[in-house]
LOKOL-786992 format. One record per residue: x, y, z of N, C-alpha, C in turn. Coordinates in pm, 1 decimal, padded with zeros to 6 digits, always signed. Last residue first. Layout:
REM LOKOL-786992
REC       n.xx       n.yy       n.zz      ca.xx      ca.yy      ca.zz       c.xx       c.yy       c.zz
REC          X          Y          Z          X          Y          Z          X          Y          Z
...
REM end
This chain:
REM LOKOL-786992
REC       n.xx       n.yy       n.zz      ca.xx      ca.yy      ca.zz       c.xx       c.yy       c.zz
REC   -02228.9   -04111.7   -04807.5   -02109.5   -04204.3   -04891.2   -02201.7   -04162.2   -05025.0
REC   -02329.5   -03936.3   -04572.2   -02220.2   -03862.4   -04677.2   -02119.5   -04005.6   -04767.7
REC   -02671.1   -03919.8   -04500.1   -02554.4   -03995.9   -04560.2   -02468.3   -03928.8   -04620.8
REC   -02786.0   -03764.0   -04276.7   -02760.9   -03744.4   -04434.1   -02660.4   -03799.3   -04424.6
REC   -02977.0   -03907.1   -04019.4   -02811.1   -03794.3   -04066.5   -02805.2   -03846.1   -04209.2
REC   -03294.3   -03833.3   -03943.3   -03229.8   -03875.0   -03992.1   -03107.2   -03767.5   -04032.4
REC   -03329.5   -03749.5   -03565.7   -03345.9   -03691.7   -03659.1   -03239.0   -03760.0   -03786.3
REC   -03523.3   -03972.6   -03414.4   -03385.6   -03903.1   -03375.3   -03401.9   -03889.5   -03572.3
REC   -03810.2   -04007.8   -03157.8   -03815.9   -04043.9   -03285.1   -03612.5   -03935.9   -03291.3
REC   -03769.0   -04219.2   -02829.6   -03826.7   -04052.2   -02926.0   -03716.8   -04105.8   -03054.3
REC   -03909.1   -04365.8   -02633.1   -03776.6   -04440.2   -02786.4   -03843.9   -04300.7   -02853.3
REC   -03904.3   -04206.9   -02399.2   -03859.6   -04404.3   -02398.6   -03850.5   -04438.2   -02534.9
REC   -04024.4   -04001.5   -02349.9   -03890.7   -03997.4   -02383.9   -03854.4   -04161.5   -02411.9
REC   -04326.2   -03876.4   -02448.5   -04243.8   -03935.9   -02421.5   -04070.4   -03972.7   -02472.8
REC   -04375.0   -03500.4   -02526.5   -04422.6   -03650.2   -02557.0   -04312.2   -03748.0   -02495.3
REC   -04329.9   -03221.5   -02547.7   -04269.4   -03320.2   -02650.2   -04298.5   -03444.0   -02663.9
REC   -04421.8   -03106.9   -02352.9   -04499.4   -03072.2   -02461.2   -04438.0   -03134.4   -02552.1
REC   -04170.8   -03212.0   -02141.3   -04221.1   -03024.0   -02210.1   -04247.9   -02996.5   -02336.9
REC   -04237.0   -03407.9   -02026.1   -04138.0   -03385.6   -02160.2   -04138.0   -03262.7   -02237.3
REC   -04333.7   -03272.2   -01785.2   -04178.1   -03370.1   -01757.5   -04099.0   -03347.3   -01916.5
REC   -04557.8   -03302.1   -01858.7   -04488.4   -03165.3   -01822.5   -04368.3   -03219.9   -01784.8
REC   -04674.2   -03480.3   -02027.0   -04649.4   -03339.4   -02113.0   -04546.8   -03293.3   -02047.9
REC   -04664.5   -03701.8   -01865.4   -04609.2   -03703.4   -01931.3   -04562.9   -03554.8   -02007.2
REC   -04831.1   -03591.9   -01661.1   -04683.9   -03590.3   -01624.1   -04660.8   -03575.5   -01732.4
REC   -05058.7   -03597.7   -01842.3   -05033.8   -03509.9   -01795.6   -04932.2   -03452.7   -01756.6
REC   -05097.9   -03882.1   -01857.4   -05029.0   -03783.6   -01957.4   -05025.6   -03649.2   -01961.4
REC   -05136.5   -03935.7   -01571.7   -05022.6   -04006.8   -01654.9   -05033.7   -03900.2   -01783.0
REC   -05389.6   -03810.0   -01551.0   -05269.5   -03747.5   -01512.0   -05176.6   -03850.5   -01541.0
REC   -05561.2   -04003.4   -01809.5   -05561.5   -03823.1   -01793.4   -05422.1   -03775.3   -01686.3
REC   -05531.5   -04225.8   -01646.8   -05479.1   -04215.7   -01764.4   -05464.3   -04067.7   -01805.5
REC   -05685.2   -04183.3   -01421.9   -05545.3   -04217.0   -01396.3   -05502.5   -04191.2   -01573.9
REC   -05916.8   -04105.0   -01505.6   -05866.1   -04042.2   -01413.5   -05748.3   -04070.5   -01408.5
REC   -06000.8   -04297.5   -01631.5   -06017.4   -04222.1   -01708.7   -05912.4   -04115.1   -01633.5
REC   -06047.7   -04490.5   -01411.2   -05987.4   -04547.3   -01516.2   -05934.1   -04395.5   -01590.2
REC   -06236.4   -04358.2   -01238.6   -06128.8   -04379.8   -01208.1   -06023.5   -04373.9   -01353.0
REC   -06499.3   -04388.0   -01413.5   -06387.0   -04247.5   -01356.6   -06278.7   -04241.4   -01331.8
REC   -06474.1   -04661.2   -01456.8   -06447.4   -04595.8   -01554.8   -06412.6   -04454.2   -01534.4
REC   -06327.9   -04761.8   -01170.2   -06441.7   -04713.0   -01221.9   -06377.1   -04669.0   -01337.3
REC   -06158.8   -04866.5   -01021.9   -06126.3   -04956.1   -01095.3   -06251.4   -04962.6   -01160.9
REC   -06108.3   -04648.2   -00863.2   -06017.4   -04661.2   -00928.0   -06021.5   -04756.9   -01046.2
REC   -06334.6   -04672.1   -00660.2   -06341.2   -04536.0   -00759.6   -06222.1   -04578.8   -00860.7
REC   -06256.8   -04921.5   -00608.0   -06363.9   -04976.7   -00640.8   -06389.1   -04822.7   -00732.5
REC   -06034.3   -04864.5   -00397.6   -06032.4   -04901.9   -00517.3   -06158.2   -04996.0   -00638.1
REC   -06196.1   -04667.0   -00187.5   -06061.3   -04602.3   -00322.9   -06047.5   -04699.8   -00459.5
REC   -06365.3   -04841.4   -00081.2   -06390.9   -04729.3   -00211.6   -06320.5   -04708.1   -00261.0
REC   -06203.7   -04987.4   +00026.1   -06270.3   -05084.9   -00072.7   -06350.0   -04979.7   -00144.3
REC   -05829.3   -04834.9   +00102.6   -05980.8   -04875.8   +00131.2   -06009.8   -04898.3   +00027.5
REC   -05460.6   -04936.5   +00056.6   -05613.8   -04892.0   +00006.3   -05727.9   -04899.3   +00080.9
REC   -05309.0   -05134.0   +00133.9   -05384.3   -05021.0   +00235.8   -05492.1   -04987.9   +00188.6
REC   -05390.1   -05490.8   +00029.5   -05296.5   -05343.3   -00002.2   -05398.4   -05280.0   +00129.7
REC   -05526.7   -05725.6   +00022.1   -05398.2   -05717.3   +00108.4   -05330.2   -05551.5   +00127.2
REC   -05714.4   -05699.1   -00147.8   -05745.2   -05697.6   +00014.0   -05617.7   -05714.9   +00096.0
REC   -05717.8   -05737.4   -00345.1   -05662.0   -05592.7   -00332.0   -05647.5   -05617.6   -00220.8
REC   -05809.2   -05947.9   -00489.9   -05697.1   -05949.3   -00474.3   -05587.4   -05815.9   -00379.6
REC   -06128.1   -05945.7   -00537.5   -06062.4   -05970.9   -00386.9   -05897.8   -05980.8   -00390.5
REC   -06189.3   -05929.6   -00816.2   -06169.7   -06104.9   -00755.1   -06092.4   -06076.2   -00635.8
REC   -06284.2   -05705.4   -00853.8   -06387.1   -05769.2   -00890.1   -06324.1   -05893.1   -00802.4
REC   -06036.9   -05544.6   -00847.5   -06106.1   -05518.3   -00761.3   -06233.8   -05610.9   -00752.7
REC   -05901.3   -05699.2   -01033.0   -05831.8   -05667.2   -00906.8   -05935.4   -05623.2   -00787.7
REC   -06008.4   -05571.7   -01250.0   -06003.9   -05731.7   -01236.6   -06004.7   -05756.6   -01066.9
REC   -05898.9   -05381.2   -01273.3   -06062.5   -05397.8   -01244.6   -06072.5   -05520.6   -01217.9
REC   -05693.6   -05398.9   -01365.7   -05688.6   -05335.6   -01210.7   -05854.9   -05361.6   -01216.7
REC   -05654.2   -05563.3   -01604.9   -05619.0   -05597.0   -01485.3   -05644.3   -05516.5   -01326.0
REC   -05794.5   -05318.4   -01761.0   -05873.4   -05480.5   -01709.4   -05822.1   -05522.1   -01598.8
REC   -05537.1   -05166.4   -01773.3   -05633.6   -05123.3   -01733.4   -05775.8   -05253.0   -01665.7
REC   -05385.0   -05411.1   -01875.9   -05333.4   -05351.6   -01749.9   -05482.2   -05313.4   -01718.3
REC   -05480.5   -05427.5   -02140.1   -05473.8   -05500.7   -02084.2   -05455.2   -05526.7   -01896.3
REC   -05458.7   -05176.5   -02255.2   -05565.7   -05209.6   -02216.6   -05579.4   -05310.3   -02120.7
REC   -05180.5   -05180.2   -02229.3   -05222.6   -05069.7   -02175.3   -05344.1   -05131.6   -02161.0
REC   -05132.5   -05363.9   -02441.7   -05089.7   -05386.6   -02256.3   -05113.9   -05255.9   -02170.3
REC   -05214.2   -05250.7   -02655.2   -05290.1   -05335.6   -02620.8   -05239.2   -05366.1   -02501.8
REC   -05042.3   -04997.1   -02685.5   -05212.0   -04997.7   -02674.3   -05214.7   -05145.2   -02576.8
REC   -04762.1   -04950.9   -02780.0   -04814.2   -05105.5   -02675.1   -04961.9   -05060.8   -02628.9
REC   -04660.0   -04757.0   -02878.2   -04676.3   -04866.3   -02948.2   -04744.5   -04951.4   -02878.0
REC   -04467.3   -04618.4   -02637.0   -04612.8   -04579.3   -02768.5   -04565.7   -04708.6   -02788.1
REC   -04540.8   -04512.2   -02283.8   -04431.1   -04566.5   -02363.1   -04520.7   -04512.6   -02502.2
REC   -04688.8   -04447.8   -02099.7   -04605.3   -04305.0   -02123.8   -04501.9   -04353.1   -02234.2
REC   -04819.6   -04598.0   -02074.2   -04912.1   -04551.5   -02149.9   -04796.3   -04455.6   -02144.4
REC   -04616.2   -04858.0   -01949.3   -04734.2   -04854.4   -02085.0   -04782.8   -04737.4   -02149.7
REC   -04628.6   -04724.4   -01706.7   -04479.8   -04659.1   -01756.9   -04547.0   -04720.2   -01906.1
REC   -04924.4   -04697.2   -01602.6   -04835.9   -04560.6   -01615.2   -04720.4   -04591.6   -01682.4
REC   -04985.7   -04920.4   -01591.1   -05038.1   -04876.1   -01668.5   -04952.2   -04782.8   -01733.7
REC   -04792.3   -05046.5   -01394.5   -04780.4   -05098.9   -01512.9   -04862.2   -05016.1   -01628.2
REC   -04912.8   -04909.3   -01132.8   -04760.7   -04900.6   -01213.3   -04717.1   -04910.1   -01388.4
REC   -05128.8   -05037.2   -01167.2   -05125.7   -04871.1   -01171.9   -05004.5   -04849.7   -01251.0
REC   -05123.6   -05300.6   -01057.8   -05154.5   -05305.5   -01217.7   -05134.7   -05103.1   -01230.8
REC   -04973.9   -05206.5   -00818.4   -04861.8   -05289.1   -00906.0   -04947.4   -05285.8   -01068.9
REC   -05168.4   -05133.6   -00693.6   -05060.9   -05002.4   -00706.9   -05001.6   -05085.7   -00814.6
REC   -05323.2   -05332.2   -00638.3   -05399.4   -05229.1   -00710.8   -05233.0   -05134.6   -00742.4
REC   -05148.1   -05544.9   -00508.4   -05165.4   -05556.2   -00629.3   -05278.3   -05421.0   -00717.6
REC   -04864.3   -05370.5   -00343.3   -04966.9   -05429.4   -00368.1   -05019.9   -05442.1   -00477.0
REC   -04566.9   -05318.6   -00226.6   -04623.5   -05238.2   -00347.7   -04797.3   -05270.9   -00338.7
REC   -04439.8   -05301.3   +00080.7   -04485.8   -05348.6   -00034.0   -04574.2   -05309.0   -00110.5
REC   -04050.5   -05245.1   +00198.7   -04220.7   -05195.7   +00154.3   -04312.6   -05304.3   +00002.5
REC   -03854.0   -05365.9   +00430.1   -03855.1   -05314.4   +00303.3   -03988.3   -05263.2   +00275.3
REC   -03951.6   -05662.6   +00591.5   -03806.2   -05517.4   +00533.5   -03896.0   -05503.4   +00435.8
REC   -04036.3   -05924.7   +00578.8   -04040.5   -05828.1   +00718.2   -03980.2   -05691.5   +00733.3
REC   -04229.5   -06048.8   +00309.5   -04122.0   -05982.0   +00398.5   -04188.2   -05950.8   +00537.4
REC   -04323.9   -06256.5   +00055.5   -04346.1   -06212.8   +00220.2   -04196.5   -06190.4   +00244.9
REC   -04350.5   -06064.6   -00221.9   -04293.6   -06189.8   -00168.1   -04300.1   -06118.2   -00047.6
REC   -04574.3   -05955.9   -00507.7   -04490.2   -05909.2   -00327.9   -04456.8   -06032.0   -00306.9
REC   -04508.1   -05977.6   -00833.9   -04573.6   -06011.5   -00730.3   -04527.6   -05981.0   -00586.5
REC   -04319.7   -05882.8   -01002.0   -04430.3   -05803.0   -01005.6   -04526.8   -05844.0   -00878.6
REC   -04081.2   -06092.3   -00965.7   -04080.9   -05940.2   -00925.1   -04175.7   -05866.5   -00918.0
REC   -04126.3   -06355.3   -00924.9   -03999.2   -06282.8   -00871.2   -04014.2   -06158.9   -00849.7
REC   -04340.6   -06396.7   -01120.2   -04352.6   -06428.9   -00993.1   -04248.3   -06373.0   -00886.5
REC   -04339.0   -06202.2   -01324.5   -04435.3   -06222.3   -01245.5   -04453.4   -06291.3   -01127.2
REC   -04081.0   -06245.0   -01398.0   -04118.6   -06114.8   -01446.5   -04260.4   -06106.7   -01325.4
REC   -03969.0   -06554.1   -01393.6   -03899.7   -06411.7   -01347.6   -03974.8   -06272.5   -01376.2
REC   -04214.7   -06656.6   -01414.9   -04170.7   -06687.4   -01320.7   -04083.7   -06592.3   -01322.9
REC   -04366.5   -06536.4   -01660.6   -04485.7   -06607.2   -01577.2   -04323.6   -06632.7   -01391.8
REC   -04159.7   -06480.8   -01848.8   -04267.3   -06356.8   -01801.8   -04334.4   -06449.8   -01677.1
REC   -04019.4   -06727.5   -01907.4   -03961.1   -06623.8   -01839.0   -04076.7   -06504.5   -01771.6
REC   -04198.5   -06907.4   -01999.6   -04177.6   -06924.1   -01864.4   -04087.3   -06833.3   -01808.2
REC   -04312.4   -06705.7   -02233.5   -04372.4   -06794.1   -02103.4   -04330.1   -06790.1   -01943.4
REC   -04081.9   -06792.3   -02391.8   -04131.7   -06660.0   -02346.4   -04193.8   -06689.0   -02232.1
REC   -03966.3   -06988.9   -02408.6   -03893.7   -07006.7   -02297.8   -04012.4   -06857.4   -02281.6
REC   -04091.7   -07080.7   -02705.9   -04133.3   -07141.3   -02598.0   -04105.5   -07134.8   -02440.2
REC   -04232.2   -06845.5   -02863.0   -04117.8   -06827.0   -02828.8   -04120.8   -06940.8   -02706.0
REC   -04473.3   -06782.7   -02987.6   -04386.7   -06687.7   -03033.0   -04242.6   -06700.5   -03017.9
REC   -04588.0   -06939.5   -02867.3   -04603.7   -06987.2   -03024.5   -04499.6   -06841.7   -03034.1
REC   -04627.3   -06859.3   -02587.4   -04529.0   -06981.7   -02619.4   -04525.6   -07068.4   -02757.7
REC   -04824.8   -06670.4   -02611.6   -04661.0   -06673.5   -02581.0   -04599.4   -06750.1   -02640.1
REC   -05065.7   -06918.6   -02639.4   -04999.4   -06765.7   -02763.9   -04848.5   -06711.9   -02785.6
REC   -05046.2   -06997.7   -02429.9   -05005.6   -07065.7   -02536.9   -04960.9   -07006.9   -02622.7
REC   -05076.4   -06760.6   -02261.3   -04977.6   -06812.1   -02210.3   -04928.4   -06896.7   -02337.2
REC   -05338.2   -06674.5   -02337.2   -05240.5   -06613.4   -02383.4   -05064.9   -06670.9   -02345.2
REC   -05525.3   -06904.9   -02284.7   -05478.8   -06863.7   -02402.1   -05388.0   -06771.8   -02440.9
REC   -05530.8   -06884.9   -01981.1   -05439.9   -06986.6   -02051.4   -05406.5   -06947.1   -02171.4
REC   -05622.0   -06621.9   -01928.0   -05517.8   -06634.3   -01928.1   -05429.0   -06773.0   -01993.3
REC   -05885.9   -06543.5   -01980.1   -05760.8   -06542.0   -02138.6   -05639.0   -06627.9   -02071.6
REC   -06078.7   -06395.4   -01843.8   -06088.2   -06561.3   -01813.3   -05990.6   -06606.8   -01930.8
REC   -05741.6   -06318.7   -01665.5   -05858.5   -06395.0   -01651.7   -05995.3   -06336.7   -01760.9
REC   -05527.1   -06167.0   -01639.9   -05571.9   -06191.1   -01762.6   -05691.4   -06262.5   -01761.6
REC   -05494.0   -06105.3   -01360.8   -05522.2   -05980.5   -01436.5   -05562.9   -06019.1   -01572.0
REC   -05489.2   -06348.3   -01221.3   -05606.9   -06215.3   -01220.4   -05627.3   -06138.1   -01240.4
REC   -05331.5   -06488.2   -01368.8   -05428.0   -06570.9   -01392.9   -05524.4   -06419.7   -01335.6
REC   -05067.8   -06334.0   -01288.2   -05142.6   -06323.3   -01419.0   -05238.5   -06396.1   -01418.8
REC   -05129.5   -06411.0   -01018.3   -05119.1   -06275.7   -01022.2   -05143.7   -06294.5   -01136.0
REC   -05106.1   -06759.7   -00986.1   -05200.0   -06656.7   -00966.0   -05198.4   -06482.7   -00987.0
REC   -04852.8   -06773.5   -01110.2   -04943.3   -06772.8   -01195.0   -05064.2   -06706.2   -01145.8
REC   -04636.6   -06616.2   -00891.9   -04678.9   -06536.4   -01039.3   -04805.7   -06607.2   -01131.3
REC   -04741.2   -06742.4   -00697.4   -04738.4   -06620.2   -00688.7   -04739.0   -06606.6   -00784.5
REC   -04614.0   -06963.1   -00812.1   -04713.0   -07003.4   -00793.5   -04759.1   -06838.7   -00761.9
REC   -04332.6   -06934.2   -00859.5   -04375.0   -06978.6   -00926.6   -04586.9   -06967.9   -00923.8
REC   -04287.5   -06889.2   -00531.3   -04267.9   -06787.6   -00617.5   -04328.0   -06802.4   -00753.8
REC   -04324.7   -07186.9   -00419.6   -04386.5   -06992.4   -00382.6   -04377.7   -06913.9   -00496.8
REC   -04077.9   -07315.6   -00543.6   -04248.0   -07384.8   -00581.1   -04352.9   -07240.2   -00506.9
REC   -03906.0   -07182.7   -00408.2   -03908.1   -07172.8   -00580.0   -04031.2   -07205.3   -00611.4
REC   -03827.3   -07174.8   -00124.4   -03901.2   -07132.6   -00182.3   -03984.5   -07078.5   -00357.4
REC   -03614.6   -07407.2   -00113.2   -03725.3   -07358.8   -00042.6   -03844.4   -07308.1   -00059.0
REC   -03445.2   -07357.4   -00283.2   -03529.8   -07469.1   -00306.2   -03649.9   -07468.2   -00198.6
REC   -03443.5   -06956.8   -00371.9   -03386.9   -07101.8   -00293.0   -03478.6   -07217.8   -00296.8
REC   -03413.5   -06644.2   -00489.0   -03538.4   -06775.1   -00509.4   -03395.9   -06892.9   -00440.9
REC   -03464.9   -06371.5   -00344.3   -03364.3   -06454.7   -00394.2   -03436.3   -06577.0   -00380.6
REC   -03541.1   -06139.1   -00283.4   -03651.1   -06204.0   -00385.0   -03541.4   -06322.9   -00450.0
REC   -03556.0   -05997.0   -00074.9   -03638.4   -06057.9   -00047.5   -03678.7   -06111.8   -00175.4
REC   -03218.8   -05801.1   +00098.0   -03298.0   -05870.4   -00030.7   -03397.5   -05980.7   +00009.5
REC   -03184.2   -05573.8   +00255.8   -03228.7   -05704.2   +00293.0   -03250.9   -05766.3   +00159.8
REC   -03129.7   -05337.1   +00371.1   -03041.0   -05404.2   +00305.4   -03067.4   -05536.8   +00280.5
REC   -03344.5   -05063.2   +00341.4   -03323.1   -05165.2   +00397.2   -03230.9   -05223.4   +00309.3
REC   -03229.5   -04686.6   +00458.3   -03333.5   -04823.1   +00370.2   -03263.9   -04948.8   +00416.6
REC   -03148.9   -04552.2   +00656.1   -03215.5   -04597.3   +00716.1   -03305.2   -04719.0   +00585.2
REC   -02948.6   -04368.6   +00440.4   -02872.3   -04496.3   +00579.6   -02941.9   -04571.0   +00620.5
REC   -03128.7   -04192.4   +00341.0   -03104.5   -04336.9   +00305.1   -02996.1   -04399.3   +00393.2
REC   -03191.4   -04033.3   +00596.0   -03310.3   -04152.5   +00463.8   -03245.5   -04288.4   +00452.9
REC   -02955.9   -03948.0   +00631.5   -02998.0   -03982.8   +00722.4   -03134.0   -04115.7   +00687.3
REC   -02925.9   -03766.0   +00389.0   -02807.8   -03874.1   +00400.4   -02903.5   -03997.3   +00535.8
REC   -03204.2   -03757.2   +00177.5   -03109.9   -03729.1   +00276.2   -03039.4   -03820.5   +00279.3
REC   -03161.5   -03850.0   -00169.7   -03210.4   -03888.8   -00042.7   -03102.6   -03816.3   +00074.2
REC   -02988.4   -03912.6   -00422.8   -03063.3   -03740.7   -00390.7   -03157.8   -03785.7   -00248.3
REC   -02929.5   -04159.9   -00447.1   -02791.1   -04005.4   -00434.2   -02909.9   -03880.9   -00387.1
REC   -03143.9   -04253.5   -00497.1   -03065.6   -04283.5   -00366.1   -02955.9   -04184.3   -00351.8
REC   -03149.1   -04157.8   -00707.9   -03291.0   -04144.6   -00685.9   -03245.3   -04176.2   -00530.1
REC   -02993.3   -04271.4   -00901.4   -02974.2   -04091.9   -00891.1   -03066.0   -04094.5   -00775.6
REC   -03035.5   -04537.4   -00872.7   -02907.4   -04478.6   -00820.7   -02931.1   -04363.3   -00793.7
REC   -03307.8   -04528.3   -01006.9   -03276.4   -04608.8   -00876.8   -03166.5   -04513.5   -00788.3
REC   -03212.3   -04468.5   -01275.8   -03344.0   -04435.4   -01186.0   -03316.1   -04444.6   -01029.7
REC   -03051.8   -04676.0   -01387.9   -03033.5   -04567.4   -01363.4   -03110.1   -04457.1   -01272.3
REC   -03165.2   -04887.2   -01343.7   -03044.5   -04884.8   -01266.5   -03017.2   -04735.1   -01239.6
REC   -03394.5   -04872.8   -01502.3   -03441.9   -04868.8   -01324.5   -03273.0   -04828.6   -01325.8
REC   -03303.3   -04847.2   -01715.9   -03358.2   -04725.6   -01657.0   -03327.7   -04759.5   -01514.4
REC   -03188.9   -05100.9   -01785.2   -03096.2   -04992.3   -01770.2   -03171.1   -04879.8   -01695.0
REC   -03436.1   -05279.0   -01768.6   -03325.4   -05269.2   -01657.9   -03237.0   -05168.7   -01657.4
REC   -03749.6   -05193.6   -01927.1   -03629.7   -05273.9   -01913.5   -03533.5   -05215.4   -01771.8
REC   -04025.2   -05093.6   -01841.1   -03900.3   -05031.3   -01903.6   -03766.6   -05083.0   -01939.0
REC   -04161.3   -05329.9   -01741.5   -04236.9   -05273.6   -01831.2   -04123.2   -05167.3   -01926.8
REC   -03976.9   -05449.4   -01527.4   -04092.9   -05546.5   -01621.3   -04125.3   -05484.3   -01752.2
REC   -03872.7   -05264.9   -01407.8   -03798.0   -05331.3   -01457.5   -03876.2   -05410.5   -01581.6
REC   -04051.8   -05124.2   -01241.3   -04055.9   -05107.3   -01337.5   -03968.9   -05135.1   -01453.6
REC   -04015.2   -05279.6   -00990.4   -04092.7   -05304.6   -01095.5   -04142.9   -05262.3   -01192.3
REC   -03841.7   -05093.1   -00911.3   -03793.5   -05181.2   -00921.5   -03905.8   -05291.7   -00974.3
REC   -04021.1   -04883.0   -00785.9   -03905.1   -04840.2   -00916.5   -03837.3   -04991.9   -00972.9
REC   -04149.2   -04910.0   -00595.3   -04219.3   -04970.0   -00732.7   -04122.0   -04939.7   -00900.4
REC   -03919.3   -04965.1   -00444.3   -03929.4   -05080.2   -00467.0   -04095.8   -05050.7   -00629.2
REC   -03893.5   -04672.1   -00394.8   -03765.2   -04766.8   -00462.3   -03829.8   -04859.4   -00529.3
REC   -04058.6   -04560.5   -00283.2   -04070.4   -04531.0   -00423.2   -04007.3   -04635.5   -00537.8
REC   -04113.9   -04768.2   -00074.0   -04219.5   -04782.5   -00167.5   -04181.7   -04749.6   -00291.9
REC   -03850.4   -04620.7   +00053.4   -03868.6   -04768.1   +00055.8   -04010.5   -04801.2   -00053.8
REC   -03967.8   -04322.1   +00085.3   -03856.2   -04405.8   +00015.3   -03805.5   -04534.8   -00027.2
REC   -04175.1   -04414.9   +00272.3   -04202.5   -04312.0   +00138.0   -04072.5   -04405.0   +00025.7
REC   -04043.0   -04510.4   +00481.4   -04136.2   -04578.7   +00418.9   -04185.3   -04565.5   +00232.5
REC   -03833.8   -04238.5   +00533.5   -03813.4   -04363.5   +00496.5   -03881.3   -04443.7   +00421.3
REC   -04061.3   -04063.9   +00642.1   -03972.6   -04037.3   +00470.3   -03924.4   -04180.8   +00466.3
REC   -04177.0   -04217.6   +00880.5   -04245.7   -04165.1   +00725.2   -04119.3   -04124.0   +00569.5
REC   -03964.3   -04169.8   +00991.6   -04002.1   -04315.4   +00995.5   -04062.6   -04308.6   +00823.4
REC   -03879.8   -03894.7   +01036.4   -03817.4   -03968.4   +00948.2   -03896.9   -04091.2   +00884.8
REC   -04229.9   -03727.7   +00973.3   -04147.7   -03767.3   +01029.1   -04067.0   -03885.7   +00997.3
REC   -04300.1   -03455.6   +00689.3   -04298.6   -03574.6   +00785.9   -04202.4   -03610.4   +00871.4
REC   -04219.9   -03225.4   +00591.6   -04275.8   -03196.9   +00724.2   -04343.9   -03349.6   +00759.3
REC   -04227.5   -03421.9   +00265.8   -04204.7   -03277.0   +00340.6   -04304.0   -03317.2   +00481.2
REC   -04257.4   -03646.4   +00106.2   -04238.7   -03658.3   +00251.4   -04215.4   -03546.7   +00333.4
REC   -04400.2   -03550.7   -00098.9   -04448.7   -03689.8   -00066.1   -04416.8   -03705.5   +00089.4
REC   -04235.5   -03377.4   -00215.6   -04328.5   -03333.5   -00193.3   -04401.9   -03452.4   -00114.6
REC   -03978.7   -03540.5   -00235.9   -03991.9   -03422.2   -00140.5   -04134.1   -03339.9   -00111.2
REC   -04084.5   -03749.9   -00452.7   -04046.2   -03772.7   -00295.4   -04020.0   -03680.6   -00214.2
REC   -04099.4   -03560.0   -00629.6   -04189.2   -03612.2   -00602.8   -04170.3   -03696.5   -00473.7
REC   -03826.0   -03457.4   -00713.6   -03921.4   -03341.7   -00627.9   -04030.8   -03432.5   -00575.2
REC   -03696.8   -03741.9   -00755.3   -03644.4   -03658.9   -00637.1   -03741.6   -03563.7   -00564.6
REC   -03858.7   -03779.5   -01001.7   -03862.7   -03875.3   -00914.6   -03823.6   -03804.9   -00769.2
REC   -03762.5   -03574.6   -01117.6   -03882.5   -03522.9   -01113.9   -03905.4   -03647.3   -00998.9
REC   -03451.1   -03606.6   -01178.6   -03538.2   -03504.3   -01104.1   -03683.0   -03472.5   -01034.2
REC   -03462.7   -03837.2   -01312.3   -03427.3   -03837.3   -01176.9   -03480.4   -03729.5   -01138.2
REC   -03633.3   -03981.8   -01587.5   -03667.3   -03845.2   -01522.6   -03555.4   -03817.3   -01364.2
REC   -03739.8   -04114.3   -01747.4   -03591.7   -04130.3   -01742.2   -03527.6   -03969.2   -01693.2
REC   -03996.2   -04194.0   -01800.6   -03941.0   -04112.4   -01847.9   -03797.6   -04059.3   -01844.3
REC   -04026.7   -04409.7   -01650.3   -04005.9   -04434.8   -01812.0   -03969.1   -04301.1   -01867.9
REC   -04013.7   -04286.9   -01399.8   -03917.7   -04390.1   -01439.2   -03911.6   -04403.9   -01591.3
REM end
């Protein structure tokens, strides 16, 4: 996704669902979508749109007839005091024990910053909202996500580190226990092997996607000689 890759998104769902059965490509497809759609948080919105679309054009026809049409993140008076509360607990367990202090910090930079990252960024979208459609990301795959489109971006070290804490975090305060994962996978993941492990093939893609050029999310553009 940060790499602004459709192709490589397309082979990676064909290698993901070859010689499965539909139910399976579907699911596949339904996960890729939806962590594509949190990568809204970390790449902004034009990618995903773009991401998204090519990424549903290149699905069998039969796939995608079978995703879901359901939207699950439309906030109603019903459920606004949920959603709100989903996102503080999710940053309260990846920034913990900082998190108040960085929330104030925010809100010396910008007083609506805050409450936009903490309720549309974290509670609307980085957090799962109960469904019965569609697929859910969980919270070890959701701090993964965030590492990967961070560390394929430059400049942002510190939400790279920050992420990385957050998935250890994840495994230290019981938040995982909702995802598939088993309690080794993410206990190897949220090891300094682990750690080391995921960051090593994130730039790994990165090389071979940008063929040895380095990320594509703000590449440097060659100055044009002024002709005034």
């Amino acid at each position: 996704m940060t790499m602004n890759s459709p192709d490589s998104m397309s082979i990676l769902y064909k290698l993901a669902s070859s010689s499965q059965p539909q139910s399976h490509a579907v699911a596949t497809a339904e996960l890729m979508r939806e962590i594509g759609l949190k990568c809204i948080s970390f790449n902004g919105v034009p990618r995903t749109i773009n991401m998204l679309n090519a990424f549903r054009a290149s699905l069998p026809s039969d796939v995608a007839s079978s995703l879901s049409t359901t939207p699950t993140r439309a906030p109603t008076t019903e459920n606004i005091t949920s959603i709100r509360e989903r996102g503080r607990q999710l940053w309260d367990s990846i920034y913990r024990p900082y998190e108040t202090k960085l929330v104030d910090k925010l809100a010396e930079a910008h007083p609506d910053l805050p409450v936009h990252i903490l309720n549309s960024e974290y509670g609307s979208l980085l957090s799962d909202p109960p469904r019965s459609t569609g697929s859910t990301v969980g919270r070890i795959t959701t701090s993964i996500v965030a590492v990967a489109c961070l560390r394929a971006q430059s400049g942002v070290g510190p939400q790279v580190t920050s992420h990385i804490f957050g998935l250890r975090k994840a495994a230290e305060d019981g938040t995982w226990k909702d995802d598939v994962e088993s309690e080794e996978a993410v206990r190897w993941l949220a090891s300094d092997e682990g750690n080391t492990w995921i960051l090593e093939k994130i730039d790994e893609i990165i090389d071979t996607i940008g063929e040895g050029m380095g990320a594509t999310f703000a590449p440097g553009t060659k100055k044009r000689e002024s002709k005034l």
